[in-house]
C-alpha positions as CSV (number, residue, x, y, z in Angstrom):
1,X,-29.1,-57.8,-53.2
2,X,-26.6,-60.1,-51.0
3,X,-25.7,-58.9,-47.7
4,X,-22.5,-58.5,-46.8
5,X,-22.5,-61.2,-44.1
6,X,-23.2,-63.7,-47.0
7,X,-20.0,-62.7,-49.0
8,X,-17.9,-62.5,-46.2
9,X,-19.0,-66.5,-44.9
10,X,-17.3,-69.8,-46.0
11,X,-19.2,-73.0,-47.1
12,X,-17.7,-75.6,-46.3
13,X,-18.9,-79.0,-48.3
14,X,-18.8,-82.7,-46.9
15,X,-16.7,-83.8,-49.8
16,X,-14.6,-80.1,-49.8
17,X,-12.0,-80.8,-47.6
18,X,-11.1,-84.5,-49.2
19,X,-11.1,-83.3,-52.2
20,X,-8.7,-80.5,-52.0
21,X,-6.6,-82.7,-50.6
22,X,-6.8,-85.3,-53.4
23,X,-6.0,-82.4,-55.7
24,X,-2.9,-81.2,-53.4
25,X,-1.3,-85.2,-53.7
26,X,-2.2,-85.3,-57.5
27,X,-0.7,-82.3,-57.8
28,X,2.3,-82.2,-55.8
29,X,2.8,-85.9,-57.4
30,X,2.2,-84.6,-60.7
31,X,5.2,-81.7,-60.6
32,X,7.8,-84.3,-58.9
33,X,7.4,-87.0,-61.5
34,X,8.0,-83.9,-64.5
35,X,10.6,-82.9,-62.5
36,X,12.0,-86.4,-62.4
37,X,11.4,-87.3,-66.4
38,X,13.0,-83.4,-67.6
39,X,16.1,-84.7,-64.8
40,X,16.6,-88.0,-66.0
41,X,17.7,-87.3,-69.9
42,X,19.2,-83.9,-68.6
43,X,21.4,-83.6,-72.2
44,X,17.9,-84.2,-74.1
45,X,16.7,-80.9,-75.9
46,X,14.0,-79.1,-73.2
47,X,11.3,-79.2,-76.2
48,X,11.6,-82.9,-77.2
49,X,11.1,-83.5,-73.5
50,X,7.9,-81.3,-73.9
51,X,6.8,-83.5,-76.6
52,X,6.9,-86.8,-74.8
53,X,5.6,-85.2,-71.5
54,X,2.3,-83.7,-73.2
55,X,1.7,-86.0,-75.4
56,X,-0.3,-88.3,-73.1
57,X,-2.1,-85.1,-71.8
58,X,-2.9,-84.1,-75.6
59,X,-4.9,-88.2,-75.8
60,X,-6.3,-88.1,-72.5
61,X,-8.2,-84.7,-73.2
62,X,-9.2,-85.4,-76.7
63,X,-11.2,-87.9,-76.0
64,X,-13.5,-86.1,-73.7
65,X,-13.1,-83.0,-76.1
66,X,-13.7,-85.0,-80.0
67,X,-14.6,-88.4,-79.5
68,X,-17.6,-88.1,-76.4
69,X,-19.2,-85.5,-78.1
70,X,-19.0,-87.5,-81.5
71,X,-20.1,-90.6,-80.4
72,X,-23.3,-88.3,-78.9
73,X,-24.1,-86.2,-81.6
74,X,-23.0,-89.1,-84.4
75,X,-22.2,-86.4,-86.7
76,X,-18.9,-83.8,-87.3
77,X,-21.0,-81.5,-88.7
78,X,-22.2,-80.3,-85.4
79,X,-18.5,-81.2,-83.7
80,X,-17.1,-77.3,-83.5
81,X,-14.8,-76.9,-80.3
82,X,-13.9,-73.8,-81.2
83,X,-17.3,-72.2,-80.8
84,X,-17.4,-69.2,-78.5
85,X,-13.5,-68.5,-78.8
86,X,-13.0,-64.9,-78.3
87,X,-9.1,-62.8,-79.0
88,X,-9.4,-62.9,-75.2
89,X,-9.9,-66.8,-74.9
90,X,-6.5,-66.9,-77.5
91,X,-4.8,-64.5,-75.7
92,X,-4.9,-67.3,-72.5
93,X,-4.2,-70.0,-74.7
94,X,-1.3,-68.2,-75.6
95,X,-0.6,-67.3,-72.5
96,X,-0.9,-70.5,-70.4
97,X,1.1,-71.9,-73.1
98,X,4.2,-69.9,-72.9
99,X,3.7,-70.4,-69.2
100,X,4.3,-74.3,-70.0
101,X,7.3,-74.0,-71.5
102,X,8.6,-71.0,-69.3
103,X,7.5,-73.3,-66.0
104,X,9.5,-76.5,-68.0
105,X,12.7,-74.6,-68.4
106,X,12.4,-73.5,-64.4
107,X,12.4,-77.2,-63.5
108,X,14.5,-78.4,-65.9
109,X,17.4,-76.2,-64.9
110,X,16.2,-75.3,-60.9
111,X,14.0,-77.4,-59.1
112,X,10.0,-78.1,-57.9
113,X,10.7,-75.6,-55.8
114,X,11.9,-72.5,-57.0
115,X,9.0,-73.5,-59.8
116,X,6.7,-73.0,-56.7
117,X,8.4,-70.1,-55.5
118,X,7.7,-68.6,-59.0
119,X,4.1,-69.5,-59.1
120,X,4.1,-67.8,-55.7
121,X,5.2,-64.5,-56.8
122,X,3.1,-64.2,-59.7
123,X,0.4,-64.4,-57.5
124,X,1.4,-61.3,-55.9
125,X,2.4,-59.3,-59.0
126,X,-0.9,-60.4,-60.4
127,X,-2.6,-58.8,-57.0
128,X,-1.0,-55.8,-57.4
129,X,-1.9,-55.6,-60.8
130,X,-5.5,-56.4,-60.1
131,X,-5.8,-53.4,-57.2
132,X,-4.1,-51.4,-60.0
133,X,-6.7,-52.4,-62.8
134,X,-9.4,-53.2,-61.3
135,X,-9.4,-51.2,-57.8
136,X,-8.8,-54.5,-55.9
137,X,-8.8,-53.2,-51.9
138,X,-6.2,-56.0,-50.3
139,X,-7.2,-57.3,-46.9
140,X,-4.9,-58.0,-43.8
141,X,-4.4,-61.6,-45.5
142,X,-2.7,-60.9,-48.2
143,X,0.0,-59.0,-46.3
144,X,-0.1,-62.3,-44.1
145,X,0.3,-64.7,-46.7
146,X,3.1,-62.0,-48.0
147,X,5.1,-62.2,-45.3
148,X,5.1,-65.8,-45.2
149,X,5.9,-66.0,-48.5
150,X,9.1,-63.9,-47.8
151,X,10.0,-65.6,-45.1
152,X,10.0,-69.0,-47.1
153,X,12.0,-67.3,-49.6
154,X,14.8,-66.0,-47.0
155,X,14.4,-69.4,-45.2
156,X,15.5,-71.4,-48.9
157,X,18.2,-68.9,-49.6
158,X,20.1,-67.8,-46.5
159,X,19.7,-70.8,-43.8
């Protein structure tokens, strides 16, 4: 049984901190240079700019995801990437894909930012729907991160 003193404690890693912040650069890099290429041709249709965004990110995870496990198993016989798939693991295929193209027309037509605000608030809806479904009990930083969520929001909009 784990106490409660264990849950409640944060491990920290040597490499944790560098890393997150690698991930925050590629990341905030990442959603400025789509929001630059979906800007640039503005008159272009929003799902031929889909096409030429993902396409690299299609080749750069098929190798890992065809070609390694090829090249060690030397056969396609045993090459099935679809084992395990459940109607749940469809249903968030599904759903992170609509996401794409839902998060695409945000920038396309707003900015990085109200993209960010989005993401921000479905965070929250998907709290409240987790202490509905699943008896989530929200602690006092939730309602701190809330608040400065809203105050972001009123700080965009009405300064």
């Amino acid at each position: 049984m784990v106490s409660q003193t264990t849950m409640t404690t944060m491990f920290i890693r040597p490499w944790g901190l560098p890393m997150v912040f690698i991930y925050c650069m590629l990341s905030g890099l990442a959603g400025v240079y789509n929001e630059w290429i979906l800007k640039k041709y503005y008159t272009e249709s929003l799902h031929l700019q889909n096409i030429y965004l993902y396409i690299y990110g299609s080749l750069l995870n098929f190798v890992p995801a065809v070609v390694i496990p090829l090249l060690l198993t030397r056969s396609f016989r045993q090459l099935n990437s679809f084992e395990g798939f459940s109607i749940y693991t469809w249903f968030l295929i599904a759903t992170q894909a609509l996401n794409g193209l839902f998060m695409s027309a945000v920038i396309k037509h707003a900015s990085n930012i109200i993209r960010l605000f989005v993401i921000s608030f479905s965070l929250i809806v998907t709290t409240i729907l987790s202490v509905a479904i699943f008896h989530l009990t929200l602690n006092f930083y939730f309602f701190i991160s809330f608040a400065a969520m809203m105050c972001a929001l009123w700080l965009y909009y009405f300064n």
